[in-house]
Residue, then its C-alpha position, 0 to 999 in steps of 0.5 A: x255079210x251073213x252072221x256065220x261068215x263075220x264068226x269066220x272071220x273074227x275066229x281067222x283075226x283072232x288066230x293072226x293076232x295070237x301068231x303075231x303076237x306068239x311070233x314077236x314074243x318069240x322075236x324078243x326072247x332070242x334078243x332078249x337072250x343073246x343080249x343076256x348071253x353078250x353081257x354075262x360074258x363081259x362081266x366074265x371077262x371084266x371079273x376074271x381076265x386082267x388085259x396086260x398093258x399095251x394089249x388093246x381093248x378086246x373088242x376095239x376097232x383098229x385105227x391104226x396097223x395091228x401090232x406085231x404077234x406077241x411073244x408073251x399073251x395080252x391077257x391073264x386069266x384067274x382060272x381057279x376063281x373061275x372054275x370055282x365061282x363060275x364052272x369046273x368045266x372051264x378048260x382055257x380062254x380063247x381072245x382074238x383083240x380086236x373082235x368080239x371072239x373074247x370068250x372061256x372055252x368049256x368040255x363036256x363029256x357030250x359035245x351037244x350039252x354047250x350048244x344051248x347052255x351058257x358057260x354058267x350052266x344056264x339055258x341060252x340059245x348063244x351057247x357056249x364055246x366048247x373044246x369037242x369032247x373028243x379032245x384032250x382038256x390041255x390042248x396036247x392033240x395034234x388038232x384041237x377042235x372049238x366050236x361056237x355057234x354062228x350066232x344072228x348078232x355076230x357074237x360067238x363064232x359068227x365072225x369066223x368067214x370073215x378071215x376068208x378074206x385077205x385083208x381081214x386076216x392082214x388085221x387080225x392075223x393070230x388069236x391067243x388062247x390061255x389054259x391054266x397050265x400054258x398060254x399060246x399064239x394062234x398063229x392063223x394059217x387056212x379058213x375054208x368051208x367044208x363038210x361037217x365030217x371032213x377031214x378038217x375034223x381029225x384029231x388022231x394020225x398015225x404018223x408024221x407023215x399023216x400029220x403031213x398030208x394032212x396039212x397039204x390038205x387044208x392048204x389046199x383047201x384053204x382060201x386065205x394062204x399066210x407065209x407061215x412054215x409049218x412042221x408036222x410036229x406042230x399042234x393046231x387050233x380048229x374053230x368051227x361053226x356053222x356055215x349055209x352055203x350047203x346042207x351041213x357045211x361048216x366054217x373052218x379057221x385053223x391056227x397053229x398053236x405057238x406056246x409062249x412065254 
């Protein structure tokens, strides 16, 4: 072999070795930071939520037939240590027992500032679960929509395609959200995919009527259908991430909001 072409060839190892080596360095810091993100919001959860007795640990695994849907939330949440030692953004916390969902919920002016920044304002690829900035902080609109990121370790909102499935939703039939005003029952009523700009995004109606088509709608469009009777003066909860059965689809999980005791 030529001294020429063995140069050739050393230069065309060195360049394999440096993108391997870029391309596991790359590898262990998305890990690195999901791991980084799951243990902050642990700490958070163990510092600033108290888990009222009989509540269940957040992220168990049922082993025997889920309890009956609470009248009074299975959490409390210190909100005021928390928007002060921790964010002012801080709008509610969002616990769904039994899963990984267990997480603050933040507000931003721009709905793009939480998609790679942490609930503690530091850069991280998780995110944060964020209210859309269109959405009045204390959850009075008649939609309210959250979104998370569909993140590769199953934490966020990653989850959220499993309640597409009968049997899931059965196990994990509603979610709880605590605000510092108010606590609610999400009481799940449709999950689908859909389009990024679909009407499972609408906030704003002009009459009990719209509200009513509306909830039509995403009936329809759902693909779980619980037996729960809904009015179109009820409020709803909307989590929403992203889905890759198409260009821009998303993943939908609506709720009813049942404001508790």
């Amino acid at each position: 072999m030529k001294s020429q072409d063995i140069k050739i060839l050393m230069v065309i190892c060195m360049l394999l070795l440096c993108l391997a080596g870029y391309s596991s360095y790359r590898a262990y810091a998305v890990f690195h930071g999901y791991r980084q993100a799951r243990q902050a919001y642990r700490e958070y959860s163990q510092e600033y939520v108290v888990y009222n007795e009989g509540s269940g640990s957040p992220e168990a695994v049922f082993e025997e037939e889920p309890a009956a849907p609470s009248e009074t939330s299975p959490l409390s949440v210190d909100f005021h240590d928390l928007r002060k030692n921790l964010n002012p953004e801080i709008c509610a916390w969002i616990l769904c027992p039994d899963t990984v969902i267990n997480y603050p919920v933040v507000q931003h002016s721009e709905n793009g500032y939480y998609l790679n920044v942490n609930v503690n304002g530091e850069q991280n690829a998780s995110g944060a679960i964020f209210l859309d900035s269109a959405n009045f902080s204390d959850f009075r609109d008649t939609n309210n929509i959250l979104h998370g990121h569909h993140m590769g370790d199953g934490s966020m909102f990653a989850s959220l395609d499993r309640w597409q499935q009968e049997a899931y939703l059965a196990e994990h039939p509603v979610m709880y959200l605590n605000t510092p005003s108010c606590n609610y029952r999400v009481d799940i009523i449709a999950g689908f995919t859909t389009p990024a700009d679909s009407d499972a995004y609408r906030y704003e109606f002009s009459s009990i009527m719209d509200v009513q088509n509306w909830i039509s709608w995403i009936r329809e469009m759902s693909v779980i259908h619980p037996d729960i009777e809904l009015s179109p003066v009820d409020r709803f909860l909307t989590l929403s991430t992203c889905a890759y059965s198409y260009e821009d689809a998303r993943t939908v999980l609506i709720g009813r909001l049942y404001l508790l005791d």
